[in-house]
C-alpha positions in Angstrom: 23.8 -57.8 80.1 23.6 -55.6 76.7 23.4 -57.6 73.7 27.2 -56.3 72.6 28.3 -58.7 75.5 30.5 -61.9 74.7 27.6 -64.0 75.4 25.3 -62.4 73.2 28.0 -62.0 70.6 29.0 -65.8 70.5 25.3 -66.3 70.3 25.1 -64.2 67.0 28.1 -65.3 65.9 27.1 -68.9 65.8 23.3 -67.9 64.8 25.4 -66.9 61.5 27.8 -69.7 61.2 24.7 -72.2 61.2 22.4 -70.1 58.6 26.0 -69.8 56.2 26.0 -73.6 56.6 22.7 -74.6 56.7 21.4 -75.4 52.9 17.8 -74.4 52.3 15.5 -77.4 50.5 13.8 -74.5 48.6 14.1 -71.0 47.6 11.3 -69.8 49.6 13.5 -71.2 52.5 17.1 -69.8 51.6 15.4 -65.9 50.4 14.5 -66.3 54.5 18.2 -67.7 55.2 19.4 -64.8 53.5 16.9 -62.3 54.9 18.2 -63.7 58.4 22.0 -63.5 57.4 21.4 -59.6 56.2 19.4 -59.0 59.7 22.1 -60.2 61.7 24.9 -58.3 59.3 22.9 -54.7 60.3 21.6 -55.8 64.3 24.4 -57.2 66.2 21.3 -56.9 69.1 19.4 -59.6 66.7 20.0 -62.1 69.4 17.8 -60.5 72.1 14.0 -59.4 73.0 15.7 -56.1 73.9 16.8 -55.4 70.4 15.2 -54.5 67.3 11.7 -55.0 67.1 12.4 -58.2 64.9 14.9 -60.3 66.4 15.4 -64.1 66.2 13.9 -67.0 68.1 14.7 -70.8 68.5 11.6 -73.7 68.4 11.7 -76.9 68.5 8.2 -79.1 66.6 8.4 -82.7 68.7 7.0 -85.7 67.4 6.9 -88.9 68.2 8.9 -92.3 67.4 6.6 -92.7 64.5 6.0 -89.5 63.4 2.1 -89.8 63.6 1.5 -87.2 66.3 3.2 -83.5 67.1 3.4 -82.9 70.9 2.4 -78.7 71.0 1.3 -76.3 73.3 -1.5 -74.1 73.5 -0.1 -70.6 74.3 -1.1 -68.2 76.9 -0.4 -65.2 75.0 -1.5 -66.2 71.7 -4.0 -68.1 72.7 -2.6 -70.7 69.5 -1.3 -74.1 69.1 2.3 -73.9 68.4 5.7 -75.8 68.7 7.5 -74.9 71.6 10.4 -72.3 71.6 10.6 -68.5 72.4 13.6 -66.1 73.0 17.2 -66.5 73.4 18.7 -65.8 77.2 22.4 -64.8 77.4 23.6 -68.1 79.3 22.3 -70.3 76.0 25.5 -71.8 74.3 23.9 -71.9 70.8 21.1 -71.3 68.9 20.3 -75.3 69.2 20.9 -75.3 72.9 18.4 -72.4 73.3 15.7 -74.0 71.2 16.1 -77.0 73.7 16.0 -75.3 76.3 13.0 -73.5 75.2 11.0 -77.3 74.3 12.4 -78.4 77.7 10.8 -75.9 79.7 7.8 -75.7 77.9 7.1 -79.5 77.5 8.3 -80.4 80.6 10.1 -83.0 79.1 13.6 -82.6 80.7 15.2 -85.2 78.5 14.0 -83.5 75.2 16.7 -82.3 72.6 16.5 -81.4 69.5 18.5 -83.0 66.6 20.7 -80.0 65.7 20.0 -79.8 62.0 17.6 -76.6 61.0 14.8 -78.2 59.5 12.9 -74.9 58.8 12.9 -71.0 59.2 9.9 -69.0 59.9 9.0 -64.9 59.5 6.1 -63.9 61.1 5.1 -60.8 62.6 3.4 -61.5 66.1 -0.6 -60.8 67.2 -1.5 -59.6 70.7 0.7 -58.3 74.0 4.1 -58.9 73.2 5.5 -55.7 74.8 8.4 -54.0 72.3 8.7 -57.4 69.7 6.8 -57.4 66.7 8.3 -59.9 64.3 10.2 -63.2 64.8 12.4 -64.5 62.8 12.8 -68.1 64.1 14.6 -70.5 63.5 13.3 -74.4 64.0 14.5 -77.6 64.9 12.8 -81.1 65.1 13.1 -83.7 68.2 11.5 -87.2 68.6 10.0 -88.6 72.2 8.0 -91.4 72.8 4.1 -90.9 73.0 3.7 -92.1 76.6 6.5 -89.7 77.7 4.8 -87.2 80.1 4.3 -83.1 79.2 3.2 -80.7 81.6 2.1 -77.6 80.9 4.2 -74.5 81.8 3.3 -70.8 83.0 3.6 -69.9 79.5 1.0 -72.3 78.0 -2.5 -73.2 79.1 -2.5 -76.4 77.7 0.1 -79.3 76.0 -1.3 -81.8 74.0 -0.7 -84.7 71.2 -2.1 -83.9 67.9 -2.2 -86.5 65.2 -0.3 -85.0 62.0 -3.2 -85.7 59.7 -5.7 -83.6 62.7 -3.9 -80.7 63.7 -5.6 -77.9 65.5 -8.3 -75.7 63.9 -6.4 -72.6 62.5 -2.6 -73.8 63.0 -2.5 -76.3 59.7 -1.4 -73.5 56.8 1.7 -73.0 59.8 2.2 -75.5 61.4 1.8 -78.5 58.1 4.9 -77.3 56.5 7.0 -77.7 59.8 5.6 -80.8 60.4 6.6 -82.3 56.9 10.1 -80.8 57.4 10.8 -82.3 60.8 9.9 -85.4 59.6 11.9 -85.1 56.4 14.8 -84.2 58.7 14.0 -87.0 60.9 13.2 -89.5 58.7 11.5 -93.2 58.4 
């Protein structure tokens, strides 16, 4: 499937309806919804692995009921602690449904789902043996489970794990803080 299908193009197309609508809580956040919006004006193949060598990606950060602790995954490539998500596939209806599709599979959680309001957007250029993609633009969304719900790990992690908010992983806190605070600003008390 080419990324100038109809999948791929209702995929873009609602990629850019939810960054028109989506309103940024800071400038830092809407130069990024802009930057995005301008991408996807000049790669209509934004959507897709196979495109440009920065193309957009869907995560999802879970926490749980109370929002103490941040359900990640340790992953295999990276050999990080990140929020689970990854690239969009040309059956995914949206760029919500992909980025729950993405925490389902790589959670385990099947009954995971992210709330479908963006609650952050993230540039950053990628470390290690990611073939042809270099930078992702991503764009992340919060969901809530309960603590005792069961993860597994998946063939792309090597480990899923609670963290508490206050403790996260060595090295992930100048990232992963920020999303944190946004998902739970999203999510609320």
């Amino acid at each position: 499937m080419t990324a100038s299908s109809p999948a791929w193009r209702l995929l873009h197309d609602d990629a850019v309806a939810r960054l028109e609508g989506w309103i940024a809580p800071d400038d830092e956040q809407e130069q990024l919804r802009l930057a995005y919006l301008d991408h996807l004006g000049v790669h209509p193949d934004a959507m897709s692995k196979t495109g440009p060598p920065a193309h957009l990606t869907g995560s999802v950060i879970v926490l749980d009921e109370a929002g103490e602790s941040v359900l990640l995954t340790l992953h295999r490539r990276a050999r990080q602690w990140f929020q689970f998500g990854g690239h969009f596939e040309p059956g995914d209806e949206s760029v919500w449904h992909a980025a729950t599709r993405e925490a389902r599979e790589e959670s385990g959680i099947p009954e995971v789902t992210a709330l479908p309001e963006i609650v952050q957007l993230d540039r950053h250029v990628l470390v290690g043996d990611f073939g042809t993609c270099r930078e992702h633009l991503d764009v992340r969304f919060a969901a809530v489970t309960a603590r005792s719900t069961s993860a597994a790990v998946s063939t792309e992690s090597i480990d899923v794990r609670w963290w508490p908010v206050d403790a996260l992983p060595e090295g992930t806190r100048d990232e992963l803080g920020p999303l944190v605070a946004a998902a739970a600003r999203v999510i609320g008390p």
